[in-house]
C-alpha positions as CSV (number, residue, x, y, z in Angstrom):
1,X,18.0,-6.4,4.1
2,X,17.7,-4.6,6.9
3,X,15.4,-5.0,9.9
4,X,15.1,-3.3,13.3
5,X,13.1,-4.6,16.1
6,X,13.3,-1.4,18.3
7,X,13.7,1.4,16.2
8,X,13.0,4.6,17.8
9,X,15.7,6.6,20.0
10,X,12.8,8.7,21.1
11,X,11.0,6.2,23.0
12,X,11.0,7.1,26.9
13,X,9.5,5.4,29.9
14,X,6.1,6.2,28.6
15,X,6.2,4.9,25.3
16,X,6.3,6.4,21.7
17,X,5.1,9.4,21.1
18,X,2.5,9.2,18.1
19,X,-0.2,10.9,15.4
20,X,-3.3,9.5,13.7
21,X,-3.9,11.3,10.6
22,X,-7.6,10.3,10.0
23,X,-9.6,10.6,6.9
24,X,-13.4,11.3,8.4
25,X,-14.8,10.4,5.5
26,X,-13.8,6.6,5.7
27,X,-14.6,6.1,9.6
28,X,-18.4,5.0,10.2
29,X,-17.9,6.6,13.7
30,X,-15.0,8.6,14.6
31,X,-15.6,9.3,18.2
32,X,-15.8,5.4,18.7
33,X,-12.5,5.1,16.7
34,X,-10.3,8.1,18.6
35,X,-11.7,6.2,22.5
36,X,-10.7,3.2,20.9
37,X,-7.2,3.9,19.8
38,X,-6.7,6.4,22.8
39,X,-7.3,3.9,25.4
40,X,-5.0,1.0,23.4
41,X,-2.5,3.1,23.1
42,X,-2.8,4.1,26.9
43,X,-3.0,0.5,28.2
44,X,0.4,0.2,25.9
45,X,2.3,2.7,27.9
46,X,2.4,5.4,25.6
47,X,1.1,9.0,25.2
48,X,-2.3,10.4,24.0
49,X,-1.6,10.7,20.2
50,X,-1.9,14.0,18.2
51,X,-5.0,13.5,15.7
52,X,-4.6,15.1,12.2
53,X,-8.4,14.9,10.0
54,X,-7.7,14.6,6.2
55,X,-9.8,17.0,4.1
56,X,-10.1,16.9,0.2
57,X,-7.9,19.6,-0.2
58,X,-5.0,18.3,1.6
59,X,-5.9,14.2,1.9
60,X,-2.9,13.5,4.3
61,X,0.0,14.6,3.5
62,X,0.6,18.3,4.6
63,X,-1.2,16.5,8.4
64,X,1.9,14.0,8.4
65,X,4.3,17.0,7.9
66,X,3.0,18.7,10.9
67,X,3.0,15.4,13.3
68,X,6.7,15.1,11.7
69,X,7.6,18.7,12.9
70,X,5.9,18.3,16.1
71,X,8.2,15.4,16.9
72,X,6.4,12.0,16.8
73,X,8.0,8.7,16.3
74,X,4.8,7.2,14.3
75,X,2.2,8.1,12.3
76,X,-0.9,6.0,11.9
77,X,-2.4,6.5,8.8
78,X,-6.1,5.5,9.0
79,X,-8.2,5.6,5.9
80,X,-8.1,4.2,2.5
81,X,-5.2,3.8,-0.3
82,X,-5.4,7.7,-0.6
83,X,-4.1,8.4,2.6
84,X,-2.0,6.1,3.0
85,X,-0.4,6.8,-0.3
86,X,-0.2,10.8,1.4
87,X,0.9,9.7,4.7
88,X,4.1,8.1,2.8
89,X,4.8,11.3,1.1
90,X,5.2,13.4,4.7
91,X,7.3,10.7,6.3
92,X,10.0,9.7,3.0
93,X,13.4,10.3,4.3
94,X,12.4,10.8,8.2
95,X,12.7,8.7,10.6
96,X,9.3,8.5,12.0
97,X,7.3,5.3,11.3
98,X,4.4,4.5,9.6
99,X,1.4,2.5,10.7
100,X,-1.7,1.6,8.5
101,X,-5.1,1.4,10.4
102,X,-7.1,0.6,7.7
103,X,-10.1,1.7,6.9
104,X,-11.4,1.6,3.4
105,X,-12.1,-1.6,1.5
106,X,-9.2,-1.5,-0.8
107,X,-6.1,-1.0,1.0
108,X,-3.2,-2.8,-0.9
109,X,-0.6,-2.0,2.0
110,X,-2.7,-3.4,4.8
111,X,-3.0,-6.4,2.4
112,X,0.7,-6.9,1.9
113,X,0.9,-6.7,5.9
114,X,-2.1,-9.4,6.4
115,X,-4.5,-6.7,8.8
116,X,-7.4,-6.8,6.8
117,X,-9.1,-4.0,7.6
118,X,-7.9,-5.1,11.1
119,X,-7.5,-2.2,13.7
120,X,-6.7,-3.9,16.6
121,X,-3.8,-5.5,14.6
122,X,-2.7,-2.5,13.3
123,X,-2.6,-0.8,16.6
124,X,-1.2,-4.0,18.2
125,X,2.0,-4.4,15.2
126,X,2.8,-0.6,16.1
127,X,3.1,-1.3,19.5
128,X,5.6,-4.1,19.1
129,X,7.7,-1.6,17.3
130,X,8.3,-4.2,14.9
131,X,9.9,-2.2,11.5
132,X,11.4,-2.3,8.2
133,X,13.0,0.0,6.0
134,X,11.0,0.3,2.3
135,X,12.5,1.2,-0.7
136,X,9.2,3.8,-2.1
137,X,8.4,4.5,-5.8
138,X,8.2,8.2,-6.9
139,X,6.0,9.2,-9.4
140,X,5.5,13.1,-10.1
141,X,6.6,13.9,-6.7
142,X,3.9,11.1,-5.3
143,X,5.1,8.3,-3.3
144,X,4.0,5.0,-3.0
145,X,4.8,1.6,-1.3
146,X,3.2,-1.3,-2.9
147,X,3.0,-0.2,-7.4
148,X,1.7,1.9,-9.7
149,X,-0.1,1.0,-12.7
150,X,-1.1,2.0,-16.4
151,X,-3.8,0.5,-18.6
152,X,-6.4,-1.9,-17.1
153,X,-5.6,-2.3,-13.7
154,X,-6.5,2.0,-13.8
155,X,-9.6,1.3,-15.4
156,X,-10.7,-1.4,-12.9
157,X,-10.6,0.7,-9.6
158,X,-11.9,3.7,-11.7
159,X,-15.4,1.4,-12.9
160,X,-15.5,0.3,-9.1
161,X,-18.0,1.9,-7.5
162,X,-18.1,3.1,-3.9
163,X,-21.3,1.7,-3.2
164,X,-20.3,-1.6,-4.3
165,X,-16.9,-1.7,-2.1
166,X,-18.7,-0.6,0.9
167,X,-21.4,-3.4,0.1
168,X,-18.9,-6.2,-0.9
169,X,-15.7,-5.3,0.2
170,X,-12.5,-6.0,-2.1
171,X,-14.5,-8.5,-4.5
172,X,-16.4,-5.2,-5.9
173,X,-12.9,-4.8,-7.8
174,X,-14.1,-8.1,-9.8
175,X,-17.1,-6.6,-11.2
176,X,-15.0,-3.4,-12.0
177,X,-12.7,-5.2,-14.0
178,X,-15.3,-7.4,-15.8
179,X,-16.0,-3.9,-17.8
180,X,-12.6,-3.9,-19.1
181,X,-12.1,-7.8,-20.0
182,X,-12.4,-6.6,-23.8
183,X,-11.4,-3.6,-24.2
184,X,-8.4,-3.5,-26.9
185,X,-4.9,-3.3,-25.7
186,X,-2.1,-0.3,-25.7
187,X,0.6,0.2,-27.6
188,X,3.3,0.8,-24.8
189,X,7.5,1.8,-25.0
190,X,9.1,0.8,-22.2
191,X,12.5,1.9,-21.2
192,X,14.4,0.0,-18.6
193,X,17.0,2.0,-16.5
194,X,19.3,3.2,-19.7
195,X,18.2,0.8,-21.9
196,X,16.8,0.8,-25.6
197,X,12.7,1.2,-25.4
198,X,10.8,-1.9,-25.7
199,X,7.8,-2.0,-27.9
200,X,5.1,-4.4,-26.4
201,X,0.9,-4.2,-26.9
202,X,-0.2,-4.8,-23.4
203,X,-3.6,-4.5,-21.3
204,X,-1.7,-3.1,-18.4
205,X,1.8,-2.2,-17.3
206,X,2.6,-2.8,-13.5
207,X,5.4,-1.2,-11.5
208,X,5.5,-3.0,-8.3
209,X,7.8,-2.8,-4.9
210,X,5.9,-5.7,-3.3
211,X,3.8,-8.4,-4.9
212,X,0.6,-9.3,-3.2
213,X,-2.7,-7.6,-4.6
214,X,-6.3,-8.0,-3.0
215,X,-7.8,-11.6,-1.6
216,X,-4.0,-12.8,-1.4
217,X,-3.3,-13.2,-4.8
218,X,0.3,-12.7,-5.3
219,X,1.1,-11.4,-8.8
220,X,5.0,-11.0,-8.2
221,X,6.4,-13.9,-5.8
222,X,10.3,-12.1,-6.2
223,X,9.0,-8.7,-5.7
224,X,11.1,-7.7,-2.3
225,X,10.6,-4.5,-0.7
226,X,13.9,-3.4,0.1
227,X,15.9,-4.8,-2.8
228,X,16.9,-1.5,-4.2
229,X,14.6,-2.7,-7.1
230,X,11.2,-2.3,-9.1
231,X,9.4,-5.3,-10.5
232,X,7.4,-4.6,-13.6
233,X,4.8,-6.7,-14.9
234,X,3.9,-6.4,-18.7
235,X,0.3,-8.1,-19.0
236,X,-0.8,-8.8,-22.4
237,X,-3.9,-11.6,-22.7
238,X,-5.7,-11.1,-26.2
239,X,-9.0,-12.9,-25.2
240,X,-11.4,-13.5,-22.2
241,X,-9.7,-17.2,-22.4
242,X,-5.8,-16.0,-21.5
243,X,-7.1,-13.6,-18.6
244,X,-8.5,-16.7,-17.3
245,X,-5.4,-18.7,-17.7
246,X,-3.6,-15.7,-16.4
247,X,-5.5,-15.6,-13.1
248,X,-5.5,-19.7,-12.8
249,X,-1.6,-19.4,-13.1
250,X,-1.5,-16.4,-10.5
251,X,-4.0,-18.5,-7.9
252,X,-1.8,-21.4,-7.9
253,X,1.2,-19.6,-7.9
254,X,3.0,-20.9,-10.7
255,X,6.5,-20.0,-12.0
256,X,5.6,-18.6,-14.9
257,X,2.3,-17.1,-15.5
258,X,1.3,-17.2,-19.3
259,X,0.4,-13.3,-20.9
260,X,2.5,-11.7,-18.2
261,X,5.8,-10.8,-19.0
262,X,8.7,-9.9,-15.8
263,X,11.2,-6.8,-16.0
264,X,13.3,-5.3,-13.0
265,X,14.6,-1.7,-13.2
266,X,15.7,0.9,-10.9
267,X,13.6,3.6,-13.3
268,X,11.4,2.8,-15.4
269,X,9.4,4.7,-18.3
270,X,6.5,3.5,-20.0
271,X,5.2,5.6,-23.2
272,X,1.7,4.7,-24.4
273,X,0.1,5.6,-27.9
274,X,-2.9,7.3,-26.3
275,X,-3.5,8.5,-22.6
276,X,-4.4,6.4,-20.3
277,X,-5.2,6.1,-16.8
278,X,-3.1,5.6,-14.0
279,X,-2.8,4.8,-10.4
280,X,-0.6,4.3,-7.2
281,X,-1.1,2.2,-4.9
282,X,-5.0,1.7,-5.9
283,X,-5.9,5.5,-6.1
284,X,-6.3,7.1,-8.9
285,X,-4.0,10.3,-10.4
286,X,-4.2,12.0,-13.5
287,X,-4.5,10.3,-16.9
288,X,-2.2,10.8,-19.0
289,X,0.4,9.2,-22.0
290,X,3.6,8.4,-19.8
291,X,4.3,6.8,-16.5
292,X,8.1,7.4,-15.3
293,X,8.9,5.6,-12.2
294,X,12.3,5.9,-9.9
295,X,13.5,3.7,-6.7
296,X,14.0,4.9,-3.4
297,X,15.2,2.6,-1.6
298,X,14.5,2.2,2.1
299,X,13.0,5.4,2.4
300,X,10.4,4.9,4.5
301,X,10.1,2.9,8.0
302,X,6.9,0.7,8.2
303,X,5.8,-1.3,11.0
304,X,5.5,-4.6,10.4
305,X,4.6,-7.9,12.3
306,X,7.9,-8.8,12.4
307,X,10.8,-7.1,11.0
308,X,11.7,-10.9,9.5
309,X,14.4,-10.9,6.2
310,X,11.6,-12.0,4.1
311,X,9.6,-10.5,1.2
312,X,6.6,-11.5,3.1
313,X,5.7,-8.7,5.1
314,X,2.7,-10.2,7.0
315,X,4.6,-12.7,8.9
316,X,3.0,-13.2,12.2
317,X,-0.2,-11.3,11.1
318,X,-2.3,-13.8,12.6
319,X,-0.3,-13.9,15.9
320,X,-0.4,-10.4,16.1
321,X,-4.5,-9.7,15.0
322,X,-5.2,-11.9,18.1
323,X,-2.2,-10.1,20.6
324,X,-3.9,-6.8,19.1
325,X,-7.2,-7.8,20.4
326,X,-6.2,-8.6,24.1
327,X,-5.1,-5.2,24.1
328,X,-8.2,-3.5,22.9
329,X,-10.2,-5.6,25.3
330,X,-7.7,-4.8,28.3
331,X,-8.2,-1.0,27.3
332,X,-12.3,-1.3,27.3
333,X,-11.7,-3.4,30.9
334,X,-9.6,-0.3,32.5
């Protein structure tokens, strides 16, 4: 693994230079937000940040490319699992760092860092330059940083309603899912790297890079983001009964998990009998009947509590929420 505490050869007296690429849509009050990242940022040292707004046409990623060519160091993507998912795409390969200030309700990268719809932390873990290098998935020239999925998991976050998430926060995903509990299974192939295709009649096919999913469940405890590897999880229950053995297992983390089956593969491609839908990083694409997934590994530079050797990339999330707040409140004292 490799871990850098003070990445950025850019920095100068002042501080790193930086870019918010905003989604409006997600921020209750978006003058409130730009004072409050402005004047953190200032009582940290560093320059006003460019600000990029997402629109439906363009949801983040052509805004990342232009912060890229303008010559920042990091971009903070703040929004939901759509723009972070587009941020990613503009900054694979580059050098510049991302940042999640998140925003929406469902943000599986700001879960696998321990914010929490924190902003203050998010600002604060920036600020700390505290990095890592992440292998990325590529599907369909989309990126993501946490998995992809096919089958049930798709069909959860698309019976979730925004309403509910607003209302309820992550646990609206429950209710979505509830929908699905019966619904009959998929006939999937799945080809590891050059293997032969596996023939397996799963609810839902993950492709992951790191492990942890909403409220802190971790589904893959080996799942290491910058092994140079994909973790895919084959979940088959048959009855309401094994999903709630399967979720009993997962909540008390056992060693093997009954109805869920591991793989690891640098690509992986997973054929189903009938389409299905899909999703990265828990937004939705296209439907469709095939899901091919490759490695990159450590193609993208996140910043991270601490830049540890450990799968776990919250550590120090708590120690850095409450540093994050001093700084906000120093920035509303000045």
């Amino acid at each position: 693994m490799e871990a850098e505490q003070d990445k950025g050869s850019a920095a100068v007296d002042g501080g790193l230079r930086s870019a918010v690429v905003v989604n409006p849509v997600k921020v209750a009050d978006l003058g409130e937000l730009r004072r409050t990242v402005d004047a953190a940022l200032t009582a940290a040292g560093w320059p006003q940040p460019l600000w990029f707004e997402t629109t439906p046409e363009d949801p983040g990623r052509g805004q990342t490319e232009q912060a890229v060519a303008a010559g920042v160091d990091v971009v903070f993507a703040c929004g939901g699992d759509g723009t972070v998912m587009s941020c990613i795409g503009g900054l694979v390969d580059t050098d510049v760092a991302l940042a999640v200030l998140p925003q929406g309700t469902g943000n599986l990268l700001a879960a696998n860092l321990g914010l929490s719809g924190d902003l203050a932390a998010g600002l604060e873990v920036a600020v700390e330059r505290g990095r890592r290098q992440l292998d990325v998935g590529a599907v369909e020239g989309h990126y993501f940083a946490v998995m992809a999925g096919m089958g049930f998991d798709a069909q959860m976050l698309d019976s979730t309603s925004e309403t509910t998430k607003s209302r309820i926060g992550w646990p609206a995903y429950v209710v979505g899912a509830a929908r699905h509990l019966r619904d009959r299974p998929m006939k999937v192939s799945i080809r590891i790297d050059d293997g032969p295709p596996l023939r397996r009649r799963a609810r839902s096919v993950l492709v992951a890079n790191v492990g942890r999913l909403q409220g802190g469940v971790t589904l893959l405890s080996d799942a290491e983001p910058d092994d140079g590897w994909l973790d895919v999880a084959v979940l088959s229950p048959r009855r309401l009964r094994d999903w709630l053995v399967m979720g009993w297992a997962l909540m008390r983390r056992q060693a093997r998990v009954p109805g869920m089956e591991v793989l690891r593969a640098r690509k992986v491609e997973i054929a189903s009998n009938r389409a299905q839908p899909r999703e990265l990083d828990g937004d939705l694409i296209s439907p469709g009947r095939r899901l091919v997934v490759q490695i990159r590994p450590r193609a993208l530079w996140l910043c991270v509590p601490q830049p540890e050797q450990t799968p776990d990339l919250a550590v120090d999330a708590d120690a850095v929420g409450e540093r994050g707040e001093e700084l906000v409140e120093e920035a509303r004292r000045e």
